[in-house]
TIVO-143135 format. One record per residue (C-alpha): residue number from 1; x, y, z. Coordinates in pm, 1 decimal. Layout:
N
    k        c1        c2        c3
  NUM         X         Y         Z
...
END
This chain:
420
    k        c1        c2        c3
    1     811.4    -321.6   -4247.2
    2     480.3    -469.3   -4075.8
    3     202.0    -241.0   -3991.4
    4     303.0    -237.4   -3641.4
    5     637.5    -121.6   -3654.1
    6     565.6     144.2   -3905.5
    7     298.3     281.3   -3632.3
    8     590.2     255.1   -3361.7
    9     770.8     425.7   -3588.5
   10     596.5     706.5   -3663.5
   11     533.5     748.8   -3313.5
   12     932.0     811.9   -3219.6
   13     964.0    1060.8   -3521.6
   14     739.8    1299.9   -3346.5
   15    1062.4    1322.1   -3063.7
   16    1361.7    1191.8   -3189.5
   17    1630.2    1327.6   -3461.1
   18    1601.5    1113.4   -3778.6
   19    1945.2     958.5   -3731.0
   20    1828.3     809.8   -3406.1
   21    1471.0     665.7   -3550.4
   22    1676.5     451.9   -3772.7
   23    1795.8     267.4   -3535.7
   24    1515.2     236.3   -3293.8
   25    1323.1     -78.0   -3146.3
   26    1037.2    -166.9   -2902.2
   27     859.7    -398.1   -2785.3
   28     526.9    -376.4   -2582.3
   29     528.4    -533.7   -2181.9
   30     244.4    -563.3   -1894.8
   31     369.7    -583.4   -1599.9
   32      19.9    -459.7   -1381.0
   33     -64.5     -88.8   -1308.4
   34     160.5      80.9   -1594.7
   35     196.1     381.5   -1400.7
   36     508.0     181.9   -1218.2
   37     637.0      -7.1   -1477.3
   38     614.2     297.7   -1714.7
   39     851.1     488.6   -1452.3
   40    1089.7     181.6   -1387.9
   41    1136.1     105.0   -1716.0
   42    1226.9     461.9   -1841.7
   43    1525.9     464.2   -1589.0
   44    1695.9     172.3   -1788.0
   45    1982.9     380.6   -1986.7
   46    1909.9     285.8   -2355.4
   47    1565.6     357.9   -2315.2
   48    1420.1     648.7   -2538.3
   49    1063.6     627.1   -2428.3
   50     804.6     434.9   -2236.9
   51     435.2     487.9   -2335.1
   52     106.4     357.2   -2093.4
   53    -126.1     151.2   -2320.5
   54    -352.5    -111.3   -2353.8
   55    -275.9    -424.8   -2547.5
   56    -374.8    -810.3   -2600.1
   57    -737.2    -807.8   -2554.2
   58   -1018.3    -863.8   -2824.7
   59   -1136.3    -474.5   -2883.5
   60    -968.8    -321.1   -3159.6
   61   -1028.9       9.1   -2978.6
   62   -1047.7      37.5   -2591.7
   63    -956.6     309.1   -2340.4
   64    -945.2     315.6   -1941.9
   65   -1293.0     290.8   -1895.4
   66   -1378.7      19.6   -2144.4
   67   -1101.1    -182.0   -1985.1
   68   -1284.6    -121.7   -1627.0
   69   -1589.9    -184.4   -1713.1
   70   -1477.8    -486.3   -1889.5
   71   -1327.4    -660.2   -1600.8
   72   -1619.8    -624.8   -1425.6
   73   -1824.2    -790.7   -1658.8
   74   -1562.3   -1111.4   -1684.8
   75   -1575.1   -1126.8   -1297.6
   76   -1919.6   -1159.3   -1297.9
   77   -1918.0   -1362.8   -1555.8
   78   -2109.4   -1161.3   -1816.8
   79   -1904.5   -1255.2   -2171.8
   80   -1578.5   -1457.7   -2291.1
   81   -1471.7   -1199.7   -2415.1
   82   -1042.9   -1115.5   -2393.2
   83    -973.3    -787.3   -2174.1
   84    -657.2    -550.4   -2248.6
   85    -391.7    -579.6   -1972.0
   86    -261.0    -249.9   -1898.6
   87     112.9    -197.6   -2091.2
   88     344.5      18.3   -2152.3
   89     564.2      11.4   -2476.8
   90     929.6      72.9   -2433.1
   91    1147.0     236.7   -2710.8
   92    1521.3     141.7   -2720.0
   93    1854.9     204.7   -2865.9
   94    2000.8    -139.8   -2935.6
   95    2266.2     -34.8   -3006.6
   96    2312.1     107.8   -2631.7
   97    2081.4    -109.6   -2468.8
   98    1974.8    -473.4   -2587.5
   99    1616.3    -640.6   -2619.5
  100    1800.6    -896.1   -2346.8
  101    1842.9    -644.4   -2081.8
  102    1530.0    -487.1   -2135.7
  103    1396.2    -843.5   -2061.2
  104    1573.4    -877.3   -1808.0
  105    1437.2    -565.8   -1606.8
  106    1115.6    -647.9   -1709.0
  107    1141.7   -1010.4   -1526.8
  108    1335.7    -852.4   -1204.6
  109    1073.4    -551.5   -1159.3
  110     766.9    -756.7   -1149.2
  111     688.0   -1056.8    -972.9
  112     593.2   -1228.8   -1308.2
  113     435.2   -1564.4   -1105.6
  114      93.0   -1403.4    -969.7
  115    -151.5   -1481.0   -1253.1
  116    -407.0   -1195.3   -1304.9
  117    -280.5    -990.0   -1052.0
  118      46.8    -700.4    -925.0
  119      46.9    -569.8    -619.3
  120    -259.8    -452.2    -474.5
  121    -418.9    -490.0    -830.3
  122    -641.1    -772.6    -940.1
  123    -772.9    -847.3   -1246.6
  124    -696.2   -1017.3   -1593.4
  125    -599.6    -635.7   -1713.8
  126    -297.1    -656.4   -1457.1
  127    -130.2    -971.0   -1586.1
  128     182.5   -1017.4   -1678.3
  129     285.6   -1010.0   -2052.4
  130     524.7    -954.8   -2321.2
  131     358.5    -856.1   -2682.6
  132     611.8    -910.4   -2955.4
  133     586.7    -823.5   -3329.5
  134     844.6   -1053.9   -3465.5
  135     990.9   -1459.3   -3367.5
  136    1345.7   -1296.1   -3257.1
  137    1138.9   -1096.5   -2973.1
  138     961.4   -1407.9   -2900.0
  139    1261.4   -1638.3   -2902.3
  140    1454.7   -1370.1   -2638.5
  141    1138.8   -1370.1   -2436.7
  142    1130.5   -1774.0   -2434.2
  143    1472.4   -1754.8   -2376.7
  144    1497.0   -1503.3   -2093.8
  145    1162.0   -1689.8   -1941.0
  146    1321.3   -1989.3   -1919.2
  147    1686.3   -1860.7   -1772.2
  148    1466.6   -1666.5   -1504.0
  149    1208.3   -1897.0   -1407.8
  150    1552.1   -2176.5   -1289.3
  151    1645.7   -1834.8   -1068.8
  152    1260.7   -1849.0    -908.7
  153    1252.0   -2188.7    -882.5
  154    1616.9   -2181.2    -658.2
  155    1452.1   -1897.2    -426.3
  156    1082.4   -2102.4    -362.8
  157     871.7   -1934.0    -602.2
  158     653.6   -2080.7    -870.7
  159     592.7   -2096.6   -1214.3
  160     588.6   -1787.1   -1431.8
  161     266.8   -1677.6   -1546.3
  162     360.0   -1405.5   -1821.2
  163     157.8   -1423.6   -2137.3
  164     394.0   -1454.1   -2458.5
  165     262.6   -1360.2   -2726.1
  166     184.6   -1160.8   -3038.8
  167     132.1    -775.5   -3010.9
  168    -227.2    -714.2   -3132.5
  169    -495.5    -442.3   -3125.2
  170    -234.5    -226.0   -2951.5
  171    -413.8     149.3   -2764.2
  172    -247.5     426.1   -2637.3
  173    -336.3     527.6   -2310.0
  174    -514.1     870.7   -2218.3
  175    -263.3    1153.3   -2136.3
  176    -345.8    1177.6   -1807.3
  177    -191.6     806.2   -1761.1
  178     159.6     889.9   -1937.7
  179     421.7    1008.3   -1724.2
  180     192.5     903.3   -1414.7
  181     427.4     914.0   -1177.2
  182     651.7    1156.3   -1259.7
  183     313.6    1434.4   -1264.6
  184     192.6    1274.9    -893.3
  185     532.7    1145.3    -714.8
  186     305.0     986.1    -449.0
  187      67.3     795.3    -681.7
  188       4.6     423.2    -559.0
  189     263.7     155.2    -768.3
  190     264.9    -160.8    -644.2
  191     562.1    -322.8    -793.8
  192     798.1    -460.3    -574.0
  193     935.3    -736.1    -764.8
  194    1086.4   -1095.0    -605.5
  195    1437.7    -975.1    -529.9
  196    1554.7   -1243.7    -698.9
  197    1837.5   -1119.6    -976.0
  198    1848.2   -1289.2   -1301.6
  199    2128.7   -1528.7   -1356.6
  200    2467.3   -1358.4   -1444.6
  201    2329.1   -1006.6   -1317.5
  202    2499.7    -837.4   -1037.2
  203    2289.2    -978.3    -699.3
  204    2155.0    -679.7    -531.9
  205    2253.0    -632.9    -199.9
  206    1970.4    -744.6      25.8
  207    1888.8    -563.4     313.6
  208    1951.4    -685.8     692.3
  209    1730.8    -964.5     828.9
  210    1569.8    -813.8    1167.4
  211    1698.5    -984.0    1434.2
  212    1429.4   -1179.2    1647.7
  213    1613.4   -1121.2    1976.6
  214    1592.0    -752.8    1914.2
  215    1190.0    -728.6    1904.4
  216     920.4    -751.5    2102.8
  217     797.5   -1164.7    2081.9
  218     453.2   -1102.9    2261.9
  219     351.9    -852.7    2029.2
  220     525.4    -656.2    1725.1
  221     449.3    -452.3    1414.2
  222     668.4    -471.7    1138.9
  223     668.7    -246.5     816.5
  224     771.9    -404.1     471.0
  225     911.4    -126.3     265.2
  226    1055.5    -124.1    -101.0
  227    1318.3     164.5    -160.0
  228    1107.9     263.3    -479.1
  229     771.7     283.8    -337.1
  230     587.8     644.9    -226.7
  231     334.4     539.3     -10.1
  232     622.8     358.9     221.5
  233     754.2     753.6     229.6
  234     394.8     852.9     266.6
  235     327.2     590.5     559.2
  236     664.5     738.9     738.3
  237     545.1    1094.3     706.8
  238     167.9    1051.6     816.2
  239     233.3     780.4    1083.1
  240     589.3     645.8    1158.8
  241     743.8     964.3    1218.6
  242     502.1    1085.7    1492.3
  243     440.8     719.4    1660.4
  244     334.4     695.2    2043.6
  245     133.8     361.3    2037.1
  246     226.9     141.5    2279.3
  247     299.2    -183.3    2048.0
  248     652.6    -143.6    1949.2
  249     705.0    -129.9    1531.2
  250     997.4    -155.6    1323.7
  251    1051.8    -121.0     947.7
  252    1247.6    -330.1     710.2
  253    1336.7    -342.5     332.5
  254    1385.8    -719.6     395.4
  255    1092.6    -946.1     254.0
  256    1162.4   -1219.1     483.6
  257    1032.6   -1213.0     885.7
  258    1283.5   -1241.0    1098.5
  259    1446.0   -1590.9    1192.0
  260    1171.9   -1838.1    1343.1
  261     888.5   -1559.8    1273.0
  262     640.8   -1653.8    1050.0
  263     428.1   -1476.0     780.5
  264      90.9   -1673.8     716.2
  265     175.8   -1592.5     324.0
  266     425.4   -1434.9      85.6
  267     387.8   -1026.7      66.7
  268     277.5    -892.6    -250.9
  269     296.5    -501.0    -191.8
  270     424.4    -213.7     -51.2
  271     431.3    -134.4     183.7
  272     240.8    -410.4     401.5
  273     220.8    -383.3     792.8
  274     254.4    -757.8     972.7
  275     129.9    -746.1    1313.7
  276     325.6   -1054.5    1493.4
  277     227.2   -1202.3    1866.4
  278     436.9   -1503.1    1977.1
  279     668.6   -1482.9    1621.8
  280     317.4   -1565.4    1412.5
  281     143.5   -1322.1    1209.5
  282    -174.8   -1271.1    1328.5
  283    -347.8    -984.3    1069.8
  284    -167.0    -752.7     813.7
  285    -217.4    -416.4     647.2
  286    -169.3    -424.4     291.2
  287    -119.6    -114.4      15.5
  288    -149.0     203.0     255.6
  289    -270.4     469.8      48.6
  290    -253.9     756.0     296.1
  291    -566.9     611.6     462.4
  292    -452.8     663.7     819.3
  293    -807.0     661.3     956.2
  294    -810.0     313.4     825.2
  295    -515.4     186.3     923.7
  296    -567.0     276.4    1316.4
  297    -923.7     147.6    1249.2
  298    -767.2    -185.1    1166.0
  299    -453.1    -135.0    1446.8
  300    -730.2    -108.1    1707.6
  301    -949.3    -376.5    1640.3
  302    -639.6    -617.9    1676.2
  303    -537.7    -446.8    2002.6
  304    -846.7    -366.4    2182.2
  305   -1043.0    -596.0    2390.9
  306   -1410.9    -671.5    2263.2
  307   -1537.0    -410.6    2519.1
  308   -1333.7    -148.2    2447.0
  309   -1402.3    -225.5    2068.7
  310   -1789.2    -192.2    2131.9
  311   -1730.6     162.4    2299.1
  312   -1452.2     317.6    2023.3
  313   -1625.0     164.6    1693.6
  314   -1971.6     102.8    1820.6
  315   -2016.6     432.2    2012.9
  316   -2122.6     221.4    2321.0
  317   -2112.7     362.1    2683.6
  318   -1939.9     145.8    2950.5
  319   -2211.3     105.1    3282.8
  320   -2142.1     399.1    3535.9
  321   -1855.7     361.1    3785.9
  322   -1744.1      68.4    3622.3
  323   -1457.6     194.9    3402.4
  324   -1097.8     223.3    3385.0
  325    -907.4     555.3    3559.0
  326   -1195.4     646.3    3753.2
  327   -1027.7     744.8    4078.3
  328    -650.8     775.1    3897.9
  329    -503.7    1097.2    4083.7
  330    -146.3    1091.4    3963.7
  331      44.0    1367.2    3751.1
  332      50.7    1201.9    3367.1
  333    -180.7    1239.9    3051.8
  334    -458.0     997.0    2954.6
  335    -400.2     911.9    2560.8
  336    -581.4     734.1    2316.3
  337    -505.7     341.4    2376.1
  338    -437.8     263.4    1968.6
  339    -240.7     628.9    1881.3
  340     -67.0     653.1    2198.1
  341    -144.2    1010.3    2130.6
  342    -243.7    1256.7    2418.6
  343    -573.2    1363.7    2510.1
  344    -626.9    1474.2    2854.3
  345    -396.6    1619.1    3142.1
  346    -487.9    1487.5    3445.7
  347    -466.0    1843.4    3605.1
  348    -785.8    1919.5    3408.0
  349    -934.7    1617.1    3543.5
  350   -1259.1    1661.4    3826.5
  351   -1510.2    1425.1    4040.2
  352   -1822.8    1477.4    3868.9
  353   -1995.5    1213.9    4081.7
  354   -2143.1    1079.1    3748.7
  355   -1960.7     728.9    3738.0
  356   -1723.4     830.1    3446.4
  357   -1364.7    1000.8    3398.1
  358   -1421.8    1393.7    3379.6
  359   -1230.6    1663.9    3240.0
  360   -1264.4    2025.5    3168.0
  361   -1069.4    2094.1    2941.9
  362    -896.8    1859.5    2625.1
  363    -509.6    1885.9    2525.8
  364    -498.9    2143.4    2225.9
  365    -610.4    1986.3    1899.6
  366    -692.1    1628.9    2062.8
  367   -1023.6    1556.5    2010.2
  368   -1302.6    1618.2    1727.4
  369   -1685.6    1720.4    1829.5
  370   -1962.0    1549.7    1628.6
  371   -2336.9    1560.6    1644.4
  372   -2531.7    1280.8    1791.5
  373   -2896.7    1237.5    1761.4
  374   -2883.5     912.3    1861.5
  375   -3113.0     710.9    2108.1
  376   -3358.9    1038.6    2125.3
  377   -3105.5    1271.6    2278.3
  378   -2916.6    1527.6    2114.7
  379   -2537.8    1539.1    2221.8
  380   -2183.9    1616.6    2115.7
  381   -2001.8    1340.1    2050.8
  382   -1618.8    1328.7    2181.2
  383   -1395.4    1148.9    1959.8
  384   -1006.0    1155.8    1942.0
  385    -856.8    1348.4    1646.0
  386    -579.8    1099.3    1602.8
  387    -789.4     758.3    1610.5
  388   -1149.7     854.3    1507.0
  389   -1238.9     639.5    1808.1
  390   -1535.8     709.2    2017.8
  391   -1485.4     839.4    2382.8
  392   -1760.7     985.6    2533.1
  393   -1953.7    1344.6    2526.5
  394   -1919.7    1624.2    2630.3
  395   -2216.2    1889.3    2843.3
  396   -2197.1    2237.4    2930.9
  397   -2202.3    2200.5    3269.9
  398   -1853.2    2168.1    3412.5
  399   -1665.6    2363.6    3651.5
  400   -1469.6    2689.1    3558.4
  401   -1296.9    2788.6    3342.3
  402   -1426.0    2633.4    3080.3
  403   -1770.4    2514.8    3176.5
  404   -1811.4    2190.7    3007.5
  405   -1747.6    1844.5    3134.9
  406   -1598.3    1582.8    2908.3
  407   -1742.8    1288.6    2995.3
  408   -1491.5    1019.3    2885.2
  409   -1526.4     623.1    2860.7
  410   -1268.3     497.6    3080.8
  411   -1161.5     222.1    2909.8
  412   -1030.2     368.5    2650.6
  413    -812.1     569.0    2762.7
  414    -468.5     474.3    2881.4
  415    -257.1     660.6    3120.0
  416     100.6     775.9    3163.4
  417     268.3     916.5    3450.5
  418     474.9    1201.6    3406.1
  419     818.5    1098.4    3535.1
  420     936.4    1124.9    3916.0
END
């Protein structure tokens, strides 16, 4: 028995009855961030563990850190020198499971033709590769390559990537990395795979192609989702589920646009938000990480004209009597113009002959209060709690009952009627 495998298999000792280390095998696979392909791989039946490491790279020892810092040094070009990709090492009955079909979900749950990257990750430590430690490994991984790059080819993609080769200066990864996902259910994975099943496997059924006719072709958001991926679930929570914006969004768990849309490039995580005007992408929000502030930061500088821009991100003032909703006297709510969200009733609006939309009072919870020292002045600064956008400032000297006047940039705010 080679060095290697008598390390593997003192490893599966520590957890498995002696019967059942007899008969184990593994073989070590990158497929980017491990903390994904640790907690796909471990669902495969047959599988008796899946441990994070490090693996291929020149260091006989390495950790997360060294790997990091690393990388940074072959971007800029500092040294020559081979980085670890991030793996994870998966032990297996073969006798319930074989090295094939291990393969197999190894090519299906990563998209093994992006070069030094996965997902949101970049970097030579995310690449794709399969370690071996004898020829009947490599041969199945050949193999398996081959029979699955045909099956890319068919669907438009390009040519695997995946480092074959020899398992060397292999590194177990830090505690805190094993079990990633299964310790932090919402922790960022971006595997998504291609969708495209391996020859002879059962095709998974593909979701629903959004129908074109059934969307808004001036301007539409659409959400790519995977079924497997927590920050899609996070996304729905901490924006979908309370949206009021007024561009129209769907979500989908179908990679394609819908038919005659286009997307200026293939996605590459989950989930990724495709803003479309006139059936052509025109920006796109990749890899939320439960950075809503971010994402309506981004929303609103597609959406917003270059004025309204320089007032919400810029904390600019539009000229007196020169705004938006000045003399607007209807029943309704004014609400932020990215969030759709409510601000101001218009019952708590007032003239305060000052050129600018004034209220006395904010809807419950609307609006955030900031100090501003800016341009020699001190003032509070009036921005909305949903957004982070600027909208004006607010003085204590407004009308009763509250006293203060909220002195509000008219053009951004939108207004909406209550209904007849």
């Amino acid at each position: 028995m080679s060095p290697i495998n008598r390390f593997v298999f003192s490893i599966l000792v520590m957890s498995m009855p002696l019967q059942a280390v007899a008969a184990a095998e593994s073989i070590v696979l990158g497929m980017g961030c491990f903390w994904g392909a640790e907690k796909r791989m471990s669902e495969i039946p047959g599988v008796l563990d899946v441990e994070s490491g490090y693996a291929g790279g020149d260091a006989e020892q390495a950790g997360y850190r060294d790997v990091l810092a690393l990388e940074k040094r072959i971007r800029r070009g500092k040294t020559d020198q081979r980085n670890h990709a991030e793996v994870i090492k998966v032990s297996f009955d073969p006798e319930r499971v074989s090295l094939e079909t291990v393969l197999i979900k190894f090519w299906e749950n990563h998209d093994p033709t992006q070069g030094d990257r996965q997902g949101n990750d970049v970097g030579t430590n995310y690449r794709s590769a399969i370690y071996t430690v004898d020829d009947t490994q490599r041969q199945t991984a050949l193999k398996t390559r081959d029979t699955y790059q045909r099956a890319l080819s068919a669907a438009g993609y390009g040519p695997i990537t995946t480092e074959i080769a020899p398992l060397r200066n292999y590194n177990r990864a830090e505690d805190s990395h094993q079990d990633y996902l299964k310790k932090n259910p919402n922790g960022y994975c971006g595997l998504g795979g291609t969708n495209v099943a391996y020859p002879g496997e059962p095709p998974k059924a593909a979701a629903p192609r959004l129908a074109a006719d059934a969307l808004d072709f001036g301007r539409q958001l659409i959400v790519f989702e995977a079924e497997d991926c927590p920050y899609c679930k996070a996304f729905r929570a901490e924006v979908l589920d309370g949206w009021a914006s007024e561009v129209p969004v769907v979500t989908t768990f179908n990679r394609e646009p819908p038919e005659g849309w286009k997307l200026e490039k293939a996605l590459f995580a989950t989930p990724t938000i495709v803003l479309f005007e006139k059936g052509k992408e025109v920006s796109r929000y990749t890899g939320y990480k439960g950075d809503d502030d971010r994402f309506w930061k981004w929303l609103g500088f597609q959406i917003l004209t270059p004025e309204q821009q320089q007032i919400a991100f810029k904390q600019g003032t539009e000229r007196a009597f020169s705004g938006s909703h000045l003399d607007e006297k209807r029943p309704g709510v004014f609400v932020d113009p990215v969030t759709g969200a409510p601000l101001f009733r218009s019952d708590t609006k007032f003239d305060s002959g000052t050129g600018w939309p004034s209220f006395f009072n904010p809807i419950e919870g609307a609006i955030t209060l900031h100090e501003d020292n800016s341009h020699g002045m001190r003032r509070i600064e009036v921005r909305s709690a949903s957004s982070g956008i600027h909208l004006g400032h607010v003085f204590e000297d407004g009308p009763p009952p509250s006293g203060r006047r909220y002195c509000i940039n008219g053009n951004v705010l939108s207004f909406v009627p209550d209904p007849e």
